[in-house]
Every structure is written in C-alpha cells, then in structure tokens.
N, CA, C and O of each residue as an XYZ file, in Angstrom:
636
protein
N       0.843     -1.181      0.000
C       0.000      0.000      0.000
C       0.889      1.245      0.000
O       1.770      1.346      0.854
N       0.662      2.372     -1.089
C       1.327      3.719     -0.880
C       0.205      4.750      0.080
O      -1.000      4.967      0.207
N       1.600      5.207      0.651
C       0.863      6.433      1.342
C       1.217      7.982      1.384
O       2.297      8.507      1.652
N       0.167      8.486      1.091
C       0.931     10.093      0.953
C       2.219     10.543      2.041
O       2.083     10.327      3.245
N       3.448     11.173      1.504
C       4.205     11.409      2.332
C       3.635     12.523      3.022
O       2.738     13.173      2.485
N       4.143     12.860      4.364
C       3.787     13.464      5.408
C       4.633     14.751      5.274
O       5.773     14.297      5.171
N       4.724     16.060      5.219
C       5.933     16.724      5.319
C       7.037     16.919      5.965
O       8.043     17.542      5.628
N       6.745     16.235      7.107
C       8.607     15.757      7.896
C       8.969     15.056      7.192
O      10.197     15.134      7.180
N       8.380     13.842      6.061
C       9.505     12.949      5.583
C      10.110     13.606      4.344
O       9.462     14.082      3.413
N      11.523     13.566      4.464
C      12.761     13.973      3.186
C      12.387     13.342      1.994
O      12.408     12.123      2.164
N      12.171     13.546      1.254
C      11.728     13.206      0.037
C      13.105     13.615     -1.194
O      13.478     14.773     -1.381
N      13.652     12.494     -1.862
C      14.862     12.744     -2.802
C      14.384     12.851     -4.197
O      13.313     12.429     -4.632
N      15.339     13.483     -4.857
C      14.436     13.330     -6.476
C      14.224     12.136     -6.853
O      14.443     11.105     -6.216
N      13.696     12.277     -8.133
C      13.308     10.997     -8.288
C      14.357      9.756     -9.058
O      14.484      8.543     -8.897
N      15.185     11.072    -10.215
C      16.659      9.727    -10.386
C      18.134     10.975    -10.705
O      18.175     12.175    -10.975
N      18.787     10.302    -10.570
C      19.999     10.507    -10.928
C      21.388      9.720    -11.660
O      22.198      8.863    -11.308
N      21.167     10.452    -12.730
C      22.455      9.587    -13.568
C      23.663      9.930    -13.159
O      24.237     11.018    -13.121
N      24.000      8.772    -12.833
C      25.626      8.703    -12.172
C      26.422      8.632    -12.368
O      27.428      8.464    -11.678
N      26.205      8.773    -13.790
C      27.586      9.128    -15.101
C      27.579     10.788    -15.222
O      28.679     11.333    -15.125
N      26.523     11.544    -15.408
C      26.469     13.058    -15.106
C      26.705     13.724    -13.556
O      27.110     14.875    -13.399
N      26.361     12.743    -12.377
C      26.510     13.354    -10.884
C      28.358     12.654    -10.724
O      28.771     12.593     -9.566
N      29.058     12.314    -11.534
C      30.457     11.893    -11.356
C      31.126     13.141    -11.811
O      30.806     13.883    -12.740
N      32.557     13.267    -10.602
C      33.287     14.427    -11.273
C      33.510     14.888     -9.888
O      33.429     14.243     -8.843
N      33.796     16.080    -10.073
C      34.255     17.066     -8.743
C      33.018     18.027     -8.581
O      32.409     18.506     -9.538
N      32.656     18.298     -6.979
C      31.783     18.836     -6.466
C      32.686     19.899     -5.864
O      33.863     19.772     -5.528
N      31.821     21.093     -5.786
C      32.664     22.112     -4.505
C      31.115     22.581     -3.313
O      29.969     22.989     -3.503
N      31.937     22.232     -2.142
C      30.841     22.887     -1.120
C      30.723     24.081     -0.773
O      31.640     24.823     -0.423
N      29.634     24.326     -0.846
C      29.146     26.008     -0.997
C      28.882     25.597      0.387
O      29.847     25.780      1.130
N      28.094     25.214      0.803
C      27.464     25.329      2.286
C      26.844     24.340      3.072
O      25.976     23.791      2.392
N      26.915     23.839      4.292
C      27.168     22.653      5.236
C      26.513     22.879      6.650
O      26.670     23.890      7.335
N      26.050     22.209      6.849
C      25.972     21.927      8.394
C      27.108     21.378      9.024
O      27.229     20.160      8.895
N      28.145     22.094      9.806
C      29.346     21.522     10.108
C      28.979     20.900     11.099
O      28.194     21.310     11.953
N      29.748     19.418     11.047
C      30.024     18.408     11.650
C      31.424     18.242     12.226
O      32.400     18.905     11.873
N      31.413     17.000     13.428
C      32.649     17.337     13.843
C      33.973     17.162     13.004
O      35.109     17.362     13.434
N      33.586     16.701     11.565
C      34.424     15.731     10.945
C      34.924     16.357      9.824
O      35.727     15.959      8.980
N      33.978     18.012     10.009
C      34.404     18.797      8.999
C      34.494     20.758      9.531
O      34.758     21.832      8.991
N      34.131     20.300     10.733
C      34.843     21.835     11.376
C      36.115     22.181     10.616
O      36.862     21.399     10.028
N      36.192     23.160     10.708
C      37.295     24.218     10.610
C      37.921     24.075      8.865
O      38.981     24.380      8.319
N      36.443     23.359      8.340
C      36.912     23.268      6.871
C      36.699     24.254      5.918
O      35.639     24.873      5.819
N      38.262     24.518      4.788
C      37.659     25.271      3.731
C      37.939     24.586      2.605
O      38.534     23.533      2.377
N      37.445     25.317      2.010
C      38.239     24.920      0.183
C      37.712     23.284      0.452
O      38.618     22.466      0.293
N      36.611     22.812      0.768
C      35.877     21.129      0.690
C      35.719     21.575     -0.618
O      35.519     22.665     -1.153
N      35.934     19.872     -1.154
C      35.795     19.531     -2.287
C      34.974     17.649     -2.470
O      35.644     16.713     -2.033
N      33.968     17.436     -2.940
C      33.684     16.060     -3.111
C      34.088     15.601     -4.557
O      33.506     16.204     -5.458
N      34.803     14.833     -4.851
C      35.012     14.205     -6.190
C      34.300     12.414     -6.536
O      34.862     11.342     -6.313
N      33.413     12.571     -6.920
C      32.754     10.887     -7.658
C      33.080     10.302     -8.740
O      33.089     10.769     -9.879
N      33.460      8.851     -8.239
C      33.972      7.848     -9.651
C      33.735      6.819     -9.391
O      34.218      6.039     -8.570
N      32.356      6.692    -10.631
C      31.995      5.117    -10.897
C      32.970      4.566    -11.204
O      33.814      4.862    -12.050
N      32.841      3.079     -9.989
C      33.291      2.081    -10.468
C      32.625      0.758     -9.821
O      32.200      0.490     -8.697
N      32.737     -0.002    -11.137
C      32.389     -0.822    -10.905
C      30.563     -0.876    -10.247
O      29.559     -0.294    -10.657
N      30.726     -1.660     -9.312
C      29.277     -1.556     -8.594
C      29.422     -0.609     -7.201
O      28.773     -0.872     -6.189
N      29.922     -0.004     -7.245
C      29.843      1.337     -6.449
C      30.391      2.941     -7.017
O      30.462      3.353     -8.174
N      30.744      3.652     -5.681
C      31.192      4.881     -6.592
C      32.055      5.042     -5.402
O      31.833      5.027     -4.191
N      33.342      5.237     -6.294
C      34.568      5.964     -5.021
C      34.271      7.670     -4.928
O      34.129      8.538     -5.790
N      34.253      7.679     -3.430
C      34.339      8.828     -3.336
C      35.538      9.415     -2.571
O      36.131      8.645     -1.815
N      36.003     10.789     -2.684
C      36.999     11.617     -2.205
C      36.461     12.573     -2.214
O      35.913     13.195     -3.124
N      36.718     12.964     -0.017
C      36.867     14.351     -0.015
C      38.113     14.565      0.726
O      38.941     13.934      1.383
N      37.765     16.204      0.158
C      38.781     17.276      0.434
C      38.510     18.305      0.801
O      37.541     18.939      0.384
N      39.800     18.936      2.194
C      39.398     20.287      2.630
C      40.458     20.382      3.015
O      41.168     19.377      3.038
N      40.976     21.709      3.486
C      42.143     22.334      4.031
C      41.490     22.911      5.538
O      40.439     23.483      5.827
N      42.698     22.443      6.336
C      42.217     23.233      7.733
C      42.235     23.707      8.153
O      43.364     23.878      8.613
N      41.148     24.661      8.688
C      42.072     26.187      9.347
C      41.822     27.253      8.697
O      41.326     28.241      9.239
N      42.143     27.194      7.399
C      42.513     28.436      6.361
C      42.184     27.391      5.057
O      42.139     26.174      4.874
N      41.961     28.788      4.175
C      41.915     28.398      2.661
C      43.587     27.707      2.268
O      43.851     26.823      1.454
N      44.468     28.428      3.115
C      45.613     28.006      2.935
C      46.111     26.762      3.716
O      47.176     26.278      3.333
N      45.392     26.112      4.895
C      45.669     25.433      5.423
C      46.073     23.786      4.904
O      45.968     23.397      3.741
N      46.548     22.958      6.062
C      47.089     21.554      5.161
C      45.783     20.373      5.145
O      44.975     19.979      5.986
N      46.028     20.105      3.906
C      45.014     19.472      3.092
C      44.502     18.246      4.325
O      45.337     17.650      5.006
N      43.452     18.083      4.417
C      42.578     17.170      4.843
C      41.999     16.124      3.870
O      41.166     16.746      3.209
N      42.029     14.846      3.456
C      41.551     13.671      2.476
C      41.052     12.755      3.161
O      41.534     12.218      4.158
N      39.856     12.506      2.529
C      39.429     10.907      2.685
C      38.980     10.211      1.702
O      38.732     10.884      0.702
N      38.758      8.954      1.611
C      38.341      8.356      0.523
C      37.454      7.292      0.976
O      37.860      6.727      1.992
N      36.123      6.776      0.397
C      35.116      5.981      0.577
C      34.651      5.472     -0.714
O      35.049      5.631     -1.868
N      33.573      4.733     -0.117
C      32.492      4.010     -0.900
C      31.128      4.421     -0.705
O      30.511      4.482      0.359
N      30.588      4.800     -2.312
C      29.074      4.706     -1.952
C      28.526      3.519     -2.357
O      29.240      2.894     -3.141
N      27.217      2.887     -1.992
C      26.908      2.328     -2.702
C      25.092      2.638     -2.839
O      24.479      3.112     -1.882
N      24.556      2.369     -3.863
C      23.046      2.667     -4.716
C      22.456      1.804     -3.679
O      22.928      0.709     -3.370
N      21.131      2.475     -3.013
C      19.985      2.110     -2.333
C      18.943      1.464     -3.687
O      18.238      2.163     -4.414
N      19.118     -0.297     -3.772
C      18.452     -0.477     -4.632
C      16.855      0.197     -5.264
O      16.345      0.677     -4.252
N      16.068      0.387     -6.221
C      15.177      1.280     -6.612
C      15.194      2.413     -5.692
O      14.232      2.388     -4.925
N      15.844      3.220     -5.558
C      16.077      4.753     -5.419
C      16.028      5.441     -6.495
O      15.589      6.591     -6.500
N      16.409      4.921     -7.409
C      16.343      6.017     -8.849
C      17.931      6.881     -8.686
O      18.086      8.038     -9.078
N      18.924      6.122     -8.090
C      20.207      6.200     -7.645
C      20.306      7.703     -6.644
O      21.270      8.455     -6.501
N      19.189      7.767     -6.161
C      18.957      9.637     -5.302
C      19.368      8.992     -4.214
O      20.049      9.707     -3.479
N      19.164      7.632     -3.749
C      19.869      7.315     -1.836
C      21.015      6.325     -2.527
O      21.152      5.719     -3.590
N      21.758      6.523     -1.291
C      23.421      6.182     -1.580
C      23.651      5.670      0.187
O      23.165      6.270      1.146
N      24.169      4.922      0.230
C      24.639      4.326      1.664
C      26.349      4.731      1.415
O      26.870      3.891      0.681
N      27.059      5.533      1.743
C      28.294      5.959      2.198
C      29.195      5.236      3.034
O      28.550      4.931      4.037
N      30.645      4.704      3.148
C      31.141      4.091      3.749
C      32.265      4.570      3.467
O      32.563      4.861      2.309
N      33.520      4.816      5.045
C      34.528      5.932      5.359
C      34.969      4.928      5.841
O      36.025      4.422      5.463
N      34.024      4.327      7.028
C      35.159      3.265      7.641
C      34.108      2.030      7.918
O      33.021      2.074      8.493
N      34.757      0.964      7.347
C      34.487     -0.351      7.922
C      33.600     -0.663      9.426
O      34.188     -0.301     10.445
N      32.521     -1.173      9.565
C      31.621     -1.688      8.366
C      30.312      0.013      8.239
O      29.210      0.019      7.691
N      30.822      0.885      8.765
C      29.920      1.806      9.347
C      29.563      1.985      7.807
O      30.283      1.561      6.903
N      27.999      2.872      7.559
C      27.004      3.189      6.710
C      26.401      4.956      6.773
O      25.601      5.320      7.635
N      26.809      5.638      5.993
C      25.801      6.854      6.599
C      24.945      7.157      5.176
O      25.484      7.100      4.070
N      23.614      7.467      5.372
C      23.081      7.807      4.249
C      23.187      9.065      3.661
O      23.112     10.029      4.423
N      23.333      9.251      2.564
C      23.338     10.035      1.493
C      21.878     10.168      0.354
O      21.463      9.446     -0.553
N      21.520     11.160      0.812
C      20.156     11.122      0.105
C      20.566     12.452     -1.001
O      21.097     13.352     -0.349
N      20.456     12.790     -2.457
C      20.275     13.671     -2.912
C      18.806     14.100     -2.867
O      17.964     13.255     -3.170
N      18.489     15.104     -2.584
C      16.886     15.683     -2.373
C      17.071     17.102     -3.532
O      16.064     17.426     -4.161
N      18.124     17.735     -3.714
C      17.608     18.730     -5.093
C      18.664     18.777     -6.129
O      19.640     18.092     -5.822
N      18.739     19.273     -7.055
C      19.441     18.692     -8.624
C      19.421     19.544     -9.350
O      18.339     19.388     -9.916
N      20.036     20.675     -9.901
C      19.927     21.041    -11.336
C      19.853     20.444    -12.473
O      20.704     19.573    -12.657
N      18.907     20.684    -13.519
C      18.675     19.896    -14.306
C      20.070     19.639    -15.216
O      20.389     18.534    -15.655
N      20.512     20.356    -15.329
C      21.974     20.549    -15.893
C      23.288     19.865    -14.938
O      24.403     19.646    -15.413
N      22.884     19.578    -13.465
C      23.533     18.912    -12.808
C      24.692     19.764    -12.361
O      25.694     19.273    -11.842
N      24.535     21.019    -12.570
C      25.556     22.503    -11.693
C      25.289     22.299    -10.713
O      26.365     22.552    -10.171
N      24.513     21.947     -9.774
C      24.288     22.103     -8.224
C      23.745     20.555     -7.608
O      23.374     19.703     -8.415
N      23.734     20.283     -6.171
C      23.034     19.246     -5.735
C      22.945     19.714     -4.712
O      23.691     20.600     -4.296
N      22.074     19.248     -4.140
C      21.713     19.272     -1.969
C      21.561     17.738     -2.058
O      21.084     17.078     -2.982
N      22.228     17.205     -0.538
C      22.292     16.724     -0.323
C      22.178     16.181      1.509
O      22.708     17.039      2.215
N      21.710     15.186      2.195
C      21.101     15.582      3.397
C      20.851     13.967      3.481
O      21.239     13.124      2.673
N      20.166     13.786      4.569
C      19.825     11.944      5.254
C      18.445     12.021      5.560
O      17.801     13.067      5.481
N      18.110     11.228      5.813
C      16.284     11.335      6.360
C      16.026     12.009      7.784
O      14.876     12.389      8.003
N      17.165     12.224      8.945
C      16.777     13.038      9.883
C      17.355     14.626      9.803
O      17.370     15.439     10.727
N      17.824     14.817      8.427
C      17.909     16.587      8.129
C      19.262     16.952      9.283
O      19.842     18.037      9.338
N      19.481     16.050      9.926
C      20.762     16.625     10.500
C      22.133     16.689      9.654
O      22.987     17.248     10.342
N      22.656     16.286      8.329
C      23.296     16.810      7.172
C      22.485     17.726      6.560
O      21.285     17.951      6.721
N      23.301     18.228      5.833
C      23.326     19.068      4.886
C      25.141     19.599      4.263
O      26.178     20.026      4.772
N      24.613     19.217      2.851
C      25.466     20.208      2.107
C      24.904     20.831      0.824
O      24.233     20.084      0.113
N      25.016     21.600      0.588
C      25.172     22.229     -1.157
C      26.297     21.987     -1.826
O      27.417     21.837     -1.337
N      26.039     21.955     -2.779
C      27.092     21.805     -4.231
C      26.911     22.013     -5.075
O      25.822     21.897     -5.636
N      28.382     22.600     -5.729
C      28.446     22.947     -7.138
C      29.435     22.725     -8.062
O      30.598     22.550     -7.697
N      29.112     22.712     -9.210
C      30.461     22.498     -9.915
C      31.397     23.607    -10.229
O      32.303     23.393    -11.035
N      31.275     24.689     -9.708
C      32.408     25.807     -9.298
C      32.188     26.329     -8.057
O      31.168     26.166     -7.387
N      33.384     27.106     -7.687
C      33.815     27.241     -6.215
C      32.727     28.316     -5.647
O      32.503     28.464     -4.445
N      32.063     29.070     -6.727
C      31.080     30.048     -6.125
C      29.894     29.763     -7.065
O      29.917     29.478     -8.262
N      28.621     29.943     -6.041
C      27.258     29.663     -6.891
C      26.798     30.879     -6.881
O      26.825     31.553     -5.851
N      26.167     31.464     -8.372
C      25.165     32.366     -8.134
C      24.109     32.814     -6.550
O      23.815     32.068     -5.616
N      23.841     33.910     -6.704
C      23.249     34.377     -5.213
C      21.705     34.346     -5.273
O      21.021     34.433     -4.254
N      21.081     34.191     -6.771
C      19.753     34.288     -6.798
C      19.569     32.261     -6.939
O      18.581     31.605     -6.608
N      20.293     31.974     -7.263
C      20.177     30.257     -7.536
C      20.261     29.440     -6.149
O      19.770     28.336     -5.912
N      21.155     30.430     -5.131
C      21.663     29.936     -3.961
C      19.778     30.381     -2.727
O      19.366     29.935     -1.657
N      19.369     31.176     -3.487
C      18.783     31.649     -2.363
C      16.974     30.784     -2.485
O      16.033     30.656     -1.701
N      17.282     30.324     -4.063
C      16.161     29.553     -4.340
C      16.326     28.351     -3.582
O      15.261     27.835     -3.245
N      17.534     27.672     -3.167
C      17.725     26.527     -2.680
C      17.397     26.433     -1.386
O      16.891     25.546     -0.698
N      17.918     27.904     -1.118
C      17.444     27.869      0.409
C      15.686     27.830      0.821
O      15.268     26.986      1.613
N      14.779     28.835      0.182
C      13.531     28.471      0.254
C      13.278     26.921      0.107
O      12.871     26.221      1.034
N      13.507     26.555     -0.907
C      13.029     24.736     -1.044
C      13.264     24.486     -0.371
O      12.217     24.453      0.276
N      14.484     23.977      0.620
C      15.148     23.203      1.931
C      14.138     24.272      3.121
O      14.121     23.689      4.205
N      13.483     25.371      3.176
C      13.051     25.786      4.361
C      11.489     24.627      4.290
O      11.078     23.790      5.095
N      11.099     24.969      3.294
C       9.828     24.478      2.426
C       9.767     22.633      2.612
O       8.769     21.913      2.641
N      11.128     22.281      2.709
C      11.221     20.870      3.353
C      11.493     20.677      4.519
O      11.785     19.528      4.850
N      11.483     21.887      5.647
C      11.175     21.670      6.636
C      12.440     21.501      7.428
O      12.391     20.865      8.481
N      13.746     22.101      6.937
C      15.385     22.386      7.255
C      15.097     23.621      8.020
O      14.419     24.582      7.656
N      15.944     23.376      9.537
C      16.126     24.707     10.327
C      17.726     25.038      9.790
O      18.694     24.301      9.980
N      17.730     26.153      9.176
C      18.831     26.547      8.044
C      19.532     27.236      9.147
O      20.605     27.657      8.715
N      19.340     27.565     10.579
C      20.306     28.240     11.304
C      21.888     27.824     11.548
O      22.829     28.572     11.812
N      21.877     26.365     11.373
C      23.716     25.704     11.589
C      24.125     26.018     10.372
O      25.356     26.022     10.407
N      23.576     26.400      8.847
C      23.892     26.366      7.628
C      25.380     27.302      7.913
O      25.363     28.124      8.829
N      26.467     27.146      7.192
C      27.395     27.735      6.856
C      28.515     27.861      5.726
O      29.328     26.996      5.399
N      28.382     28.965      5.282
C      29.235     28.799      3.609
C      30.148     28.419      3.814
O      30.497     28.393      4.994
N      30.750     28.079      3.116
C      32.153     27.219      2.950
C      33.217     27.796      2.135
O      33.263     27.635      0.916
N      34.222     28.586      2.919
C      34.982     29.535      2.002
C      35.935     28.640      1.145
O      36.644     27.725      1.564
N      35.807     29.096     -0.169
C      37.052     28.114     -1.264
C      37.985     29.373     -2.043
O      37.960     30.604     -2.029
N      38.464     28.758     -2.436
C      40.294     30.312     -2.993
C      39.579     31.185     -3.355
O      38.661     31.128     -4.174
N      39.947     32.021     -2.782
C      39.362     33.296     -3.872
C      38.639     34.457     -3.178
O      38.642     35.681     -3.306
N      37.994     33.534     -2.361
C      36.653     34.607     -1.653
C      37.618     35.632     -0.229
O      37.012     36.456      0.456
C-alpha cells in the first residue's frame, strides 16, 4: 500500500544519472560536523566504479591556505532509489546515508542531506554559486522543513 508522504519525511528526487553526478563537487554550504569543522576549500570528487562509486573528499584546515585534509570511501546505490539514496562508507563496516533531495537539471548544483535533516550540504560544480540560484535553494530546503540556522558557507580560494 502507498501512502501520501507526510511533510517531515525527506523526500529525494526521483533519479539521478551517475555518469552526469560523477566528477568534482565544490561545497558552498554545510551543516558543520565534527568531521568537517574548521573546513575550507571542501571539495567532493565521484567515480563510478564498478558496482559502487569511489568517493573523495577534500578540505584544508584552518585556512583556505591550510594543510590538506583527504578521505576516501564508498558509496553504494539504495536499490530502486532512482540512484537519489546512496549508503556511504569511510570506515568499515559503518554506513551513513546520502540522500540527494535537489538537482539542477543541468547537474551545476546538488543538496544533499539523510532522512533526519541533521546533514546538509550544497554543491556545485564551481567554487562560487550564483546568489539568486543559492537563495532559491534555500527556500526549497526551508519548504522541506530544514532549520537553516547551523547552515554555513564554505569559504574556497578566492573569496
């Protein structure tokens, strides 16, 4: 039986090609976590392979100038998701979900977040996003029911 979703529940798009969402991401803006305090210049990079997708991130600490921070994982596809949920893996055997919930159709931007809204990031495929594109994102995520107060930009070279 389907049932109408409720508006607390996160709702992800409906698909994503994972040959167009592969490549390098830059984070515009985050709910910092402990695992990414004092980060700038984050960067997510995706590469299918195989039956998952390697992922790498990157940030510098401290400063835009600071020394590089890396990790590298595994996602793997939440079968019929329409590849929008992703189960994430950093370290053995741990799991964190990865839900994409918004998308440019062109695939310049993503949000990204878990079913209890305590993530969040934005992304883009350059280091700065438009301010009228950025601010549409933010209505939708209020509109899904995100308390946008932990939100914080994410300074990358330049700014």
């Amino acid at each position: 039986m389907v049932t109408a979703a409720t508006p607390s529940e996160l709702q992800t798009v409906p698909h994503v090609d994972l040959e167009k969402y592969s490549g390098k991401w830059y984070e515009i803006a985050t709910f910092p976590r402990g695992f990414e305090k004092e980060c700038h210049c984050t960067t997510a990079t995706y590469t299918l392979t195989g039956d998952y997708v390697t992922v790498e991130n990157r940030c510098n600490k401290g400063s835009v100038d600071g020394k590089e921070a890396y990790i590298k994982g595994k996602a793997f596809v939440v079968p019929e998701s329409g590849n929008a949920k992703l189960k994430v893996q950093f370290f053995w055997p741990f799991k964190g979900k990865y839900w994409i919930i918004d998308l440019a159709d062109d695939y310049s931007y993503a949000v990204v977040s878990n079913p209890n809204k305590r993530y969040l990031w934005i992304l883009s495929r350059t280091p700065k996003m438009d301010g009228a594109v950025y601010d549409k994102i933010l209505l939708r995520l209020k509109g899904k029911g995100f308390d946008l107060r932990e939100l914080r930009l994410t300074p990358q070279k330049g700014e």
